[in-house]
NUNUGU-409782 format. One record per residue (C-alpha): x, y negated, z negated. Coordinates in nm, 3 decimals, decimal comma. Layout:
% NUNUGU-409782
<site><px>X</px><py>Y</py><pz>Z</pz></site>
...
//
This chain:
% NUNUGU-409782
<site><px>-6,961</px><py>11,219</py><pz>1,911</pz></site>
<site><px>-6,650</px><py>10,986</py><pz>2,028</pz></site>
<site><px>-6,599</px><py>10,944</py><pz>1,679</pz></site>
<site><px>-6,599</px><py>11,279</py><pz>1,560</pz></site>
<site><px>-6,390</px><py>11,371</py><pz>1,845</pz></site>
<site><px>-6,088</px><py>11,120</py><pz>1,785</pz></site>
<site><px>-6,103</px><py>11,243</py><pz>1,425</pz></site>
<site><px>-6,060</px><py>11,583</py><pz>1,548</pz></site>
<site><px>-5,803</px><py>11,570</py><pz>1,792</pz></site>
<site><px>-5,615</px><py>11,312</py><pz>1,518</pz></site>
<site><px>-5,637</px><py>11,569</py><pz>1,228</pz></site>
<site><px>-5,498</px><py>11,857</py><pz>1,533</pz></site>
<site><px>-5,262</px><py>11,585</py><pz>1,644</pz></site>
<site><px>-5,122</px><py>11,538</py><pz>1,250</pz></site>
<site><px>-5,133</px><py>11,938</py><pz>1,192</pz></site>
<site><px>-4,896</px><py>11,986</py><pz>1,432</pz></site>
<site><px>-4,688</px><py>11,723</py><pz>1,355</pz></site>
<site><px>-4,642</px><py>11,910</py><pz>0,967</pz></site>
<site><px>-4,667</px><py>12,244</py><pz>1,108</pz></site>
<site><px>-4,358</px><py>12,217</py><pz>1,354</pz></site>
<site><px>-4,207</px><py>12,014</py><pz>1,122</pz></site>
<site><px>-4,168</px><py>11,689</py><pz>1,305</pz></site>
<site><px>-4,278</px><py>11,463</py><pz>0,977</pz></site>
<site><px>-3,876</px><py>11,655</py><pz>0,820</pz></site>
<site><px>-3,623</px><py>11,345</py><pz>0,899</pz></site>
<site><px>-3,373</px><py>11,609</py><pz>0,856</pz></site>
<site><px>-3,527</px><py>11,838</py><pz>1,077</pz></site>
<site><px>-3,562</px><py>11,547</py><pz>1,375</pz></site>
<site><px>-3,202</px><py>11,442</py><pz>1,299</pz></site>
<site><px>-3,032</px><py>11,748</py><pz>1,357</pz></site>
<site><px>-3,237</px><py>11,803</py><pz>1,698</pz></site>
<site><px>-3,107</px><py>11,484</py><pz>1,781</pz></site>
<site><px>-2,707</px><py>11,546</py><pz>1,665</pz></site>
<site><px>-2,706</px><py>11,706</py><pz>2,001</pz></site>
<site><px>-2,317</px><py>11,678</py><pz>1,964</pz></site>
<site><px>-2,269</px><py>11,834</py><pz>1,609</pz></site>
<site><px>-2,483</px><py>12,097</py><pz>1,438</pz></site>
<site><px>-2,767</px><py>12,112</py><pz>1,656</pz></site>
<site><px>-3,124</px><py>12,282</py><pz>1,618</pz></site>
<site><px>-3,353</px><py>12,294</py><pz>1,929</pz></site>
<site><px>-3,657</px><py>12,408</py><pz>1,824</pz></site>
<site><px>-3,823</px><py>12,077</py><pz>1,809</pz></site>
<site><px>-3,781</px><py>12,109</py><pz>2,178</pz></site>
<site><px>-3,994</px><py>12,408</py><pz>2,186</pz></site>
<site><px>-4,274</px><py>12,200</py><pz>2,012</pz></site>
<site><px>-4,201</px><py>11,899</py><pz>2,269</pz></site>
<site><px>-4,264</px><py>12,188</py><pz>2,536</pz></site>
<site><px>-4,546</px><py>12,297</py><pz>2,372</pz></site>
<site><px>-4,713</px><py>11,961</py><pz>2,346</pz></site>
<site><px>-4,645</px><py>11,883</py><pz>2,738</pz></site>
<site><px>-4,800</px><py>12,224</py><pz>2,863</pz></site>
<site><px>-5,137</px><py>12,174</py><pz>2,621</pz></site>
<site><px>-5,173</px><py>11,801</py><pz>2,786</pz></site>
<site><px>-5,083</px><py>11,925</py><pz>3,081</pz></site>
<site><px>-5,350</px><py>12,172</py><pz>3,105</pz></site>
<site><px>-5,584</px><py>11,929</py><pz>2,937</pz></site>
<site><px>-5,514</px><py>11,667</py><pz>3,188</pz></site>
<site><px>-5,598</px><py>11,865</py><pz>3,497</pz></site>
<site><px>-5,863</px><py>12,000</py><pz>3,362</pz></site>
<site><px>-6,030</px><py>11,669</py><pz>3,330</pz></site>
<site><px>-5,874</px><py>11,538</py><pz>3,658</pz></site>
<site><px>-6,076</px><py>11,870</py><pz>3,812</pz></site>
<site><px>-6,392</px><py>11,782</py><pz>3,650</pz></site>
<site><px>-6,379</px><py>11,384</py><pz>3,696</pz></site>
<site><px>-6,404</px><py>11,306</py><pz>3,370</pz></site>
<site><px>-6,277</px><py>11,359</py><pz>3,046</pz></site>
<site><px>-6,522</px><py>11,581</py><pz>2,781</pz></site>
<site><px>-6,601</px><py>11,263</py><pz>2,535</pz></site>
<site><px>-6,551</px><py>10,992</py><pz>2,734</pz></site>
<site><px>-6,734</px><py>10,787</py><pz>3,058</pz></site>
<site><px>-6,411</px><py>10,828</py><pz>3,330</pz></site>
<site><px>-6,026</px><py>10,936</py><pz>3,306</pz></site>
<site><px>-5,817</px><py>10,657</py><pz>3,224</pz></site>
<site><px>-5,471</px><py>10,695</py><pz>3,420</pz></site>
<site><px>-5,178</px><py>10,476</py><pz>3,407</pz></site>
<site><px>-5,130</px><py>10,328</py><pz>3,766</pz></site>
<site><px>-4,775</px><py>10,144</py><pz>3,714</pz></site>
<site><px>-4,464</px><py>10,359</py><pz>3,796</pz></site>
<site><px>-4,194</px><py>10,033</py><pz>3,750</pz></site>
<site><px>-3,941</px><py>9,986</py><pz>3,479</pz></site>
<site><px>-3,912</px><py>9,591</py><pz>3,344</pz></site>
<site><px>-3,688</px><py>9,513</py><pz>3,103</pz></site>
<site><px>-3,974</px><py>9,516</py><pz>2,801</pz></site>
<site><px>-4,039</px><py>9,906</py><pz>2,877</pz></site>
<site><px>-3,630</px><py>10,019</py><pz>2,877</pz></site>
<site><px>-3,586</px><py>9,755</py><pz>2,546</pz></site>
<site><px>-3,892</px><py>9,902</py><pz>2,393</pz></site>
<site><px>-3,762</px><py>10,266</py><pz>2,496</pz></site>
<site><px>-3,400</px><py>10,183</py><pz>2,355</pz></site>
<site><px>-3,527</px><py>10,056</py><pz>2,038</pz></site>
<site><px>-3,752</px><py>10,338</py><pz>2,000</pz></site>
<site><px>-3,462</px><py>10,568</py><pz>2,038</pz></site>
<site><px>-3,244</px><py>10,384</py><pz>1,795</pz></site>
<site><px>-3,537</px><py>10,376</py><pz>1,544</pz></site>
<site><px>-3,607</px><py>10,755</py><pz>1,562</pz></site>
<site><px>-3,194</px><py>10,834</py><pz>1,548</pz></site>
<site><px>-3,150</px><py>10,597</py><pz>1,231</pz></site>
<site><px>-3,497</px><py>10,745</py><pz>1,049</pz></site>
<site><px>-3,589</px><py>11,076</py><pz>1,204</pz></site>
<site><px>-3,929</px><py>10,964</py><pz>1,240</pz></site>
<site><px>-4,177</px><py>10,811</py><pz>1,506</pz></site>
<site><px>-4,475</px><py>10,640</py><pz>1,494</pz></site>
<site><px>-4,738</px><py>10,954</py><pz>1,444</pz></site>
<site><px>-4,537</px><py>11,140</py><pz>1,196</pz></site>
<site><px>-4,454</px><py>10,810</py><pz>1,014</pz></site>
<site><px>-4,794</px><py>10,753</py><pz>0,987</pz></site>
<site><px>-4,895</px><py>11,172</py><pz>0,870</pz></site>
<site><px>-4,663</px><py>11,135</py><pz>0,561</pz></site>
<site><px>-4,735</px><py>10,824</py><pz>0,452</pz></site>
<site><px>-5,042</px><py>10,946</py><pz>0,234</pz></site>
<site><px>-4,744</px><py>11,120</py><pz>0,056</pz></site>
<site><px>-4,643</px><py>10,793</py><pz>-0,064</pz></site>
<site><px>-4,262</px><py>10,810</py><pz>0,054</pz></site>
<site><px>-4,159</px><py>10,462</py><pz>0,019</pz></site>
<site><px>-3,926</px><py>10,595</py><pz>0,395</pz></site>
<site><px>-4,238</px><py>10,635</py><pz>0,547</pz></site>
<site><px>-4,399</px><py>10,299</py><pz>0,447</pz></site>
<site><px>-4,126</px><py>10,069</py><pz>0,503</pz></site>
<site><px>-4,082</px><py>10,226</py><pz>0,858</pz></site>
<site><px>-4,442</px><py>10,176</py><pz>0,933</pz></site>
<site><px>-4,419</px><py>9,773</py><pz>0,787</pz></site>
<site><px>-4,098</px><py>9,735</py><pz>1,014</pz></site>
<site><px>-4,305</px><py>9,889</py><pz>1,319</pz></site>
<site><px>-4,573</px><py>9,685</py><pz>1,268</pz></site>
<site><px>-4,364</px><py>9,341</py><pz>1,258</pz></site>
<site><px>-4,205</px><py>9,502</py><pz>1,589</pz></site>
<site><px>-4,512</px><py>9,516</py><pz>1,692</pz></site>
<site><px>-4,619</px><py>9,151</py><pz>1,637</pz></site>
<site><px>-4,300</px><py>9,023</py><pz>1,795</pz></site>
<site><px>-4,440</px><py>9,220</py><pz>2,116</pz></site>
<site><px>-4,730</px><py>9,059</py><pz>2,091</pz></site>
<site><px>-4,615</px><py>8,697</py><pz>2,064</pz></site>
<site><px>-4,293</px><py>8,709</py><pz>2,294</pz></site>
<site><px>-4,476</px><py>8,508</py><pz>2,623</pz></site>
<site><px>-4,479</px><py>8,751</py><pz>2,898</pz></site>
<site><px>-4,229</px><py>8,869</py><pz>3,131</pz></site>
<site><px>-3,975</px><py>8,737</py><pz>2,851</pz></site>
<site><px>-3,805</px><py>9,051</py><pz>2,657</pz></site>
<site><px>-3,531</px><py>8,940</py><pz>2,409</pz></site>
<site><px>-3,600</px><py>8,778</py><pz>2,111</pz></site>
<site><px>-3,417</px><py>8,522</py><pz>2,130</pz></site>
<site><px>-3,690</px><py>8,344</py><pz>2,366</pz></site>
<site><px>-3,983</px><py>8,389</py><pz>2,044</pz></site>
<site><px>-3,708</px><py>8,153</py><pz>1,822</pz></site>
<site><px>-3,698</px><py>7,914</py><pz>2,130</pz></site>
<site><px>-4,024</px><py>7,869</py><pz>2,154</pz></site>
<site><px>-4,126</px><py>7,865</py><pz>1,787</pz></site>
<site><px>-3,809</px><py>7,549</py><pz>1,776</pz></site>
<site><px>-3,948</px><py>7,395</py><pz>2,117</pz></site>
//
């Protein structure tokens, strides 16, 4: 039932993301040019999104436990390190440059857009740098060190 659930919410999850057109480049760009020609309504589907978890979330938190799963799995840290603002900037430059993110990167890739693959291959070697920079070290820099050392 797990399963079938994380299917479901995925397929929901990748609806929406066609639907309100976040899987357009174009689209995301021009809700980003906040400065030139710019179209909010991807903030209405942001809003959207917030108020369905949102409702979602304290309905769980009310019951104890989430619907298909054993307990409710909250984040507990509230600090900022340098990894989470240099993961957040880089996210931010990545989305501004392609007008995509991870999920709708991922919804149009069965489309076979070459865009779409090449910014999931570059998001997973981001993510493999993540995972072998030693921790509490957050540029680079440090993974060249220690692959010279």
């Amino acid at each position: 039932m797990l399963l079938l659930s994380a299917f479901a919410a995925g397929l929901l999850f990748g609806l929406g993301l066609v639907v309100s057109q976040m899987v357009n480049p174009g689209k995301v760009l021009a809700f980003l040019d906040v400065a030139g020609a710019w179209d909010p309504s991807l903030a209405f589907v942001m809003l959207g999104a917030i108020a369905a978890s949102a409702f979602g979330y304290v309905l769980a938190k009310r019951e104890g436990k989430p619907v298909f799963g054993d307990r409710l799995e909250v984040p507990s840290r509230r600090d900022f390190d340098k990894r989470l603002v240099g993961g957040a900037i880089l996210f931010g430059i990545g989305w501004g440059l392609a007008g995509l993110c991870p999920g709708p990167a991922l919804a149009i890739m069965p489309l076979g857009l070459w865009q779409a693959w090449i910014f999931v291959a570059a998001m997973l070697v981001g993510m493999g740098l993540f995972a072998a920079l030693p921790s509490g070290k957050s540029d680079v820099a440090s993974l060249f060190r220690k692959v010279d050392a």
